[in-house]
N, C-alpha and C positions, 0 to 999 in steps of 0.2 A: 490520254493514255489510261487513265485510272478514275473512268466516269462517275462514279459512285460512292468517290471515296472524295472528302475533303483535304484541303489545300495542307492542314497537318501531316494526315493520313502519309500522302503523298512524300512530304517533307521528309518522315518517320522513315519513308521507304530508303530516299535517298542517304540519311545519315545510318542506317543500317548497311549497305552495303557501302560506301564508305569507310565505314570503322570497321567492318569486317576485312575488307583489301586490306587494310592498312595492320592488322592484328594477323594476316596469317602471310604479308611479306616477312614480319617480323617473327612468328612461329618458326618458318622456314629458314630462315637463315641464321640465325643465330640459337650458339650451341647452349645445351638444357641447365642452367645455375646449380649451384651445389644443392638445393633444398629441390629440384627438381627430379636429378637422378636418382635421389633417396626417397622420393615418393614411388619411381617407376618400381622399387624394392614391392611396393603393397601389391601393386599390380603381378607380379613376377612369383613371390613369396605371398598368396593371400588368405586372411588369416580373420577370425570373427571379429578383431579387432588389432591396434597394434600397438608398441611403446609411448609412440611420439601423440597419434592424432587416432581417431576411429576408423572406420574402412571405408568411407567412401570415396575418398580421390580415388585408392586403387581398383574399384568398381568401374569409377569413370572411365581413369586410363583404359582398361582392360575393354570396354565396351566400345569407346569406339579406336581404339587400336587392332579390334580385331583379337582380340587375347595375345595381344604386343605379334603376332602375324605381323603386322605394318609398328615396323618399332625406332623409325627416324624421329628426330625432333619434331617434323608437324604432324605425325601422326599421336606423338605422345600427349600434344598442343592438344589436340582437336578437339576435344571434350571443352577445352577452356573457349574455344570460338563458336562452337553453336552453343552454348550455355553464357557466351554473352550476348550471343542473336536474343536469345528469349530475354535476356533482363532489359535490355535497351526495350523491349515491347512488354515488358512488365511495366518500368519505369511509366511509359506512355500509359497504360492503362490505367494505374495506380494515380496519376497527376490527373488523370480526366476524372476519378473516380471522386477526388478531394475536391475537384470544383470543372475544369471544361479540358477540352483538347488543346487546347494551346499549352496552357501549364503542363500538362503532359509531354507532351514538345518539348517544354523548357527543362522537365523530367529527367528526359531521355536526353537530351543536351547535354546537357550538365555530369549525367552518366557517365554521358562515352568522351567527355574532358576529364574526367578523373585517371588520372596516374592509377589510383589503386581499381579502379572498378575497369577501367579497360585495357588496363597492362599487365599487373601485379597478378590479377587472380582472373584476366577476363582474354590472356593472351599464354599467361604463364600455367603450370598447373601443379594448382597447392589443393591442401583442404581448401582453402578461402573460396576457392570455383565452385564445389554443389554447393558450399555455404550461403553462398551469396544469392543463388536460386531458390534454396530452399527459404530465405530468410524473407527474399520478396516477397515469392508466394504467397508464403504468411501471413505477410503486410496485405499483401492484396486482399486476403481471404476476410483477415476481420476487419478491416477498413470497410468491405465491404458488408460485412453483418451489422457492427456497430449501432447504426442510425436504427436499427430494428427492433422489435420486442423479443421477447425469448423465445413465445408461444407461436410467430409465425410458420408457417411451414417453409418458407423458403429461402429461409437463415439456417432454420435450427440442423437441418442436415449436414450444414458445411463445416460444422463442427468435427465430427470423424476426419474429412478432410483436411482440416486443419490441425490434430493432433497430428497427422501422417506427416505433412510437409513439417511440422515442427521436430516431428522421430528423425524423420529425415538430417535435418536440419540439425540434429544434435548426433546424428552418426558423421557426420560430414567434419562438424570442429564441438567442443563444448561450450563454447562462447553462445549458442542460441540458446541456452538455458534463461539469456538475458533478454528473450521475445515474452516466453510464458512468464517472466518474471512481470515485465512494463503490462503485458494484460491483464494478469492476475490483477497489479495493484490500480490497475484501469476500474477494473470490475469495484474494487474495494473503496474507494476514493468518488465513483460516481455513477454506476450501474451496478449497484447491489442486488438486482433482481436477477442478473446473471448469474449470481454465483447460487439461488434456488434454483438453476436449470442444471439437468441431470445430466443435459445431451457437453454442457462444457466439462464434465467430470469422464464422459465419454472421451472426450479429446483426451483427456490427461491421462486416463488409462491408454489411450492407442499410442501414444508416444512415448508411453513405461513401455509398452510392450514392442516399441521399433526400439527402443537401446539395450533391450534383454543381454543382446551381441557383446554390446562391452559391457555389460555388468558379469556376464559371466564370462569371459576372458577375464576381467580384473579380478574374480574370484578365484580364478583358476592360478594366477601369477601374483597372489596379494598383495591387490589391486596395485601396481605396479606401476599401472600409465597414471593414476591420479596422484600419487606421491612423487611423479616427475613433476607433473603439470604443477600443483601444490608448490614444490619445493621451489622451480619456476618464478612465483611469485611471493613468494612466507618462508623462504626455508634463511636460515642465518639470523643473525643482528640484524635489527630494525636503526642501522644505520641511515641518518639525512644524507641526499646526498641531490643536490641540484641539480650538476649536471644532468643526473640521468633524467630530470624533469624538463630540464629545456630541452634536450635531445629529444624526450619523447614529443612536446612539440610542436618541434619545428619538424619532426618525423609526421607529425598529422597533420600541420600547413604543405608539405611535399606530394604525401603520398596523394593527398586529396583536392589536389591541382591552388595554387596560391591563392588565386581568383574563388573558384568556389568557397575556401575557406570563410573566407572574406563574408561572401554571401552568407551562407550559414551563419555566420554571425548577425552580419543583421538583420536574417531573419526570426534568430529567437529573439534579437532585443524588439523585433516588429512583437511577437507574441509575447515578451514582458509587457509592453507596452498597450497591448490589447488593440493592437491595429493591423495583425495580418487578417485577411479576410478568404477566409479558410471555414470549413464548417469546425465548430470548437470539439464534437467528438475527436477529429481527425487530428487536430493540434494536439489536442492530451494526449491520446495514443500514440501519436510518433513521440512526442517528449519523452513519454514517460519508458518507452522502450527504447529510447536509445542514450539518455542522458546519465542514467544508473553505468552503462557500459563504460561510457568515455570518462565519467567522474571514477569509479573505480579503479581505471588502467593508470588516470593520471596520479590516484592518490597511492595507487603500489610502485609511481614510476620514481617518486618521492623518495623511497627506501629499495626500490631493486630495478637492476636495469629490464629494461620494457622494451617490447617493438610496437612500430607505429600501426601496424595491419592487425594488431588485436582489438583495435577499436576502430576500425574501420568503414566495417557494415551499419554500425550506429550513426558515423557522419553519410554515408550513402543514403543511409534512410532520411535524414536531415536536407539532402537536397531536394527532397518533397516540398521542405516547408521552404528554399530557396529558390525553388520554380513558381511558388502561388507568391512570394513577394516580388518577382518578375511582372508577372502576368496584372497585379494590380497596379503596376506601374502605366500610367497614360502616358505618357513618352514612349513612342519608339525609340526613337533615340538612346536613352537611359537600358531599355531595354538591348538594342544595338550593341550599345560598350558594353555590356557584361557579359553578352554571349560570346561577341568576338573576342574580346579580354582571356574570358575562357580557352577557347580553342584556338589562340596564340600563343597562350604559355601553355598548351598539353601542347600545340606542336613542335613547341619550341623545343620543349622536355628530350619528346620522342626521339626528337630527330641529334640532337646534342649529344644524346648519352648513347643511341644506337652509332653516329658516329664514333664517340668514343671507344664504343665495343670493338669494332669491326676494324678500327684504326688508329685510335689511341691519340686523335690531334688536339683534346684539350687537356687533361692530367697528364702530366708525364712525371715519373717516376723515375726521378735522381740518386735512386740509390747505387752506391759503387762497391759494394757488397755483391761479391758472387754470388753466395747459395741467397743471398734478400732481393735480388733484384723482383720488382715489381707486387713486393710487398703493401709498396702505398697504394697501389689502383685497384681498386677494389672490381674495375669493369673487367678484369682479366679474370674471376668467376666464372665468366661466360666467355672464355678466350682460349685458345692455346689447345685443348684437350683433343680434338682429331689430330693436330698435328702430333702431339704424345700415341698415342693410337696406332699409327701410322709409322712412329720410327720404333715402336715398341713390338709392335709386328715383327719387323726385320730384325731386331736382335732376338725376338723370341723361334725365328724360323732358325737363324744360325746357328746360336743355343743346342735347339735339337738337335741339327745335320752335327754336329761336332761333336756331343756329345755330353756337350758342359753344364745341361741341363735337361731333365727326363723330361719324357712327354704329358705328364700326369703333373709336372710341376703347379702351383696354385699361384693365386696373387694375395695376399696380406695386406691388414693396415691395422692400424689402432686408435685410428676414429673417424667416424661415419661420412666425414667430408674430409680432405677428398679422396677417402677411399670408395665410395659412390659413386663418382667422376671416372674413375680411372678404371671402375669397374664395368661402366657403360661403353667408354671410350677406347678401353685400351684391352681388358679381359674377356669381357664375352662375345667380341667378334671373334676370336680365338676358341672361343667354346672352352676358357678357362672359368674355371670356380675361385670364388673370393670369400675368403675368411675372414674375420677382424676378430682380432686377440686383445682383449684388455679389460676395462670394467665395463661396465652395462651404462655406464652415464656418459660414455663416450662410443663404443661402436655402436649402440641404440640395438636398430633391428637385424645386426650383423647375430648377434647371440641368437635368434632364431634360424637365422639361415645358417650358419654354423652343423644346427643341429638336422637341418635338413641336407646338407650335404653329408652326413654321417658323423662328425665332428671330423676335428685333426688325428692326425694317426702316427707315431714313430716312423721317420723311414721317410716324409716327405718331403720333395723342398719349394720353394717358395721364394716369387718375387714382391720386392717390394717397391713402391714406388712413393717419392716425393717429391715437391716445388717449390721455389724460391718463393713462392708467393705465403707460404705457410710450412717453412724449410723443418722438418724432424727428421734426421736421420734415422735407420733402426737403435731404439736405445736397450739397454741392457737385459729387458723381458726377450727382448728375441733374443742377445744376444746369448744369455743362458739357456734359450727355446734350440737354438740350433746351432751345430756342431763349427759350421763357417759362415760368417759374415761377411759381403765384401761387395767393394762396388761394383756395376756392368757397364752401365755407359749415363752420358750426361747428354740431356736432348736438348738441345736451342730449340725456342721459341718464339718465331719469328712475325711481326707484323709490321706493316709499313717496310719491309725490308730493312730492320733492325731487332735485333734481340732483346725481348722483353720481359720472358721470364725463362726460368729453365729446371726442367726436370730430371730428377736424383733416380737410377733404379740402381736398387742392391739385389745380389740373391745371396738367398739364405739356405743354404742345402744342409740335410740330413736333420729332419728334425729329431732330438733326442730325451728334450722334456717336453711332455703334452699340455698347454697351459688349462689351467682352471675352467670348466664352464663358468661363468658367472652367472647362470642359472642354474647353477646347483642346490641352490639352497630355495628355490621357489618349490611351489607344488609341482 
């Protein structure tokens, strides 16, 4: 079938299409997570940069959505499925590039067994998705200079390129700051002749000059997204606090398939030990770029709570050096248990927790609390929200016919999840606009869109919606914001043909006090 191409090659073909079937069943049928519909926001609202992350997810979306023209869940998906077409074939080339095709194989294996690299960020779409392209590339680009002198010509050019995918790369998350950092001290520690090359200071300017975007957004809102991000991680008492250290953890044994973990492991105790058999540039450069990352996140997770996807791309990149400890394995066999080890407990994952979503038959949620039910499943995230959509429609069609509520009415929330959800789900099939009224560390990038729909205006009114899952009623900002408060109807939420969670809508008619911009006081 494929004359030309080795028994790998081949292999590569089949585990690509594969993980791809299996990432855009999943795409397609299940509904967008809270940090999803709030990305669709950049796409929708886009902007040189934005509060939470920089502007490349909403580029993505926006590109292959069509400029959201195609605005279902897999068309929102889509950018995270062919941008993990390319890393699965980065992965491969990257493994072949450290020493032959097989280990590339074992690469790209190990890839598309990870939880975080073919679900999280390679089915879902976060920053982590160009990040994660942009961050290979990189990998790819000086792994492949490295072995060379400064002065050859057929290095020295990939340099501009590789300032780009690195710009890229830090428009996407600011976590790649931790690529140029692991090179730089590459350079410092063992290739000093690098750093008399003009063409690497090239790079560092092209990549000041790809983040211009947010340096001047953060100038313009002083600098705003970094004293989120900052406070994120430094802001309070330098309180111990364990937990949040084994959480984070057993958050990066999860996210990064158990099995893999495992591997990565003894793969750098193989390179303490001075027995992977890898070319030694290739070992320092992945260590030294991804150990800084993951030692960091664990020593901030010490004193503030951490998610496990901020260090993520670090272990990714580590399954490099967990494919070449494969590869020198003489035992198939040996070899045999760890791949299928692998991609038994990712399928196991997959398949366990997409049951979970779609049906709920292994957490069940005992709570006997009305407005709390299904506060413990955390898989109802991704649950419930067309059916909200759906009975929100009908009461919003009545509303009108009766009278009881104008046609220009809005939907409100006071903070970003899941006011986001309900704004995909349930508002803009309706061609309603959605406000969020409160500080700036809770509705995020509500405060800009706020100002893009003109702001709030006396005179309006306004529903509002909440869920058992994260029950707030309207509390007292709205209830001094407008003239009457009061419930409209309570939606059942049904799966497995039981009720699982349920949604609160109030409206709030005649607005009477205009709340605060909470960018008022920016530039």
């Amino acid at each position: 079938m494929f004359p030309n191409q080795s028994k790998y090659n081949r292999y590569l073909i089949i585990l690509i299409v594969v993980s791809t079937a299996i990432r855009m069943f999943i795409a397609g049928t299940v509904e967008l997570g809270n940090d999803e519909v709030y990305y669709r926001l950049y796409a929708l609202y886009p902007d040189w940069s934005h509060f939470d992350h920089p502007l490349m997810v909403g580029l993505v979306i926006q590109l292959f959505s069509l400029n959201l023209l195609l605005h279902s869940e897999f068309f929102l998906r889509l950018g995270a499925i062919v941008i993990g077409v390319v890393n699965i074939w980065l992965m491969f080339r990257i493994g072949k590039t450290i020493k032959d095709e097989r280990t590339g194989f074992y690469a790209a294996f190990l890839y598309v067994t990870s939880i975080y690299a073919s679900i999280i960020s390679g089915t879902f779409i976060l920053p982590d998705t160009p990040q994660g392209l942009f961050w290979l590339l990189s990998i790819y680009i000086i792994l492949y200079i490295l072995p060379h002198e400064p002065a050859e010509k057929n290095v020295k050019y990939l340099f501009p390129l590789l300032g780009l995918t690195l710009g890229l790369g830090i428009l996407s998350k600011y976590t790649t700051v931790f690529l140029w950092l692991g090179i730089f001290l590459y350079f410092s520690f063992y290739r000093r002749d690098w750093l008399k090359s003009k063409y690497v200071y090239l790079a560092l300017t092209i990549t000041l000059i790809c983040i211009l975007p947010i340096m001047f957004w953060n100038i313009k809102y002083d600098f705003i997204s970094f004293a989120f991000q900052g406070g994120r991680v430094a802001e309070g008492s330098f309180q111990f606090h364990p937990e949040f250290f084994f959480r984070e953890i057993l958050g990066e044994v999860f996210y990064n398939n158990p099995v893999n973990f495992v591997l990565i492991v003894i793969a750098v105790i193989a390179v303490i030990s001075e027995k992977l058999l890898l070319k030694i540039c290739c070992i320092r450069l992945i260590i030294l770029t991804t150990i800084p990352l993951i030692v960091t996140m664990l020593l901030v997770s010490l004193f503030r709570s951490t998610l496990p996807h901020w260090s993520a791309p670090a272990y990714t990149t580590l399954l490099l050096l967990a494919a070449g400890w494969l590869d020198q394995k003489k035992s198939g066999r040996i070899q045999q248990f760890w791949l299928s080890a692998s991609a038994l407990v990712f399928l196991a994952i997959i398949i366990l927790g997409y049951i979970q979503v779609q049906y709920g038959l292994i957490i069940k949620d005992k709570s006997a609390d009305y407005t709390r039910i299904g506060s413990n499943d955390p898989s109802l995230d991704m649950y419930g929200f067309k059916q909200v959509g759906s009975a929100f429609e009908e009461l919003v069609v009545q509303d009108r016919k009766s009278g009881v509520m104008p046609e220009d009415a809005v939907l409100v929330g006071d903070n970003w999840f899941p006011l986001a959800n309900y704004d995909y789900y349930a508002a803009s099939p309706l061609g309603m606009q959605t406000y969020g009224i409160g500080d700036l560390n809770h509705i995020h990038k509500y405060a800009w869109i706020n100002r893009e729909h003109g702001g709030l205006k006396k005179g309006m009114s306004a529903y509002y919606i909440t869920d058992s899952r994260y029950y707030h009623p309207p509390d007292m900002k709205f209830k001094a914001a407008f003239e009457t408060v009061e419930p409209a109807d309570t939606i059942q939420i049904y799966r497995g043909g039981k009720v699982v969670k349920r949604a609160f809508v109030f409206r709030l008619k005649n607005l009477e006090q205009v709340p605060e911009d909470p960018l008022s006081g920016k530039k």
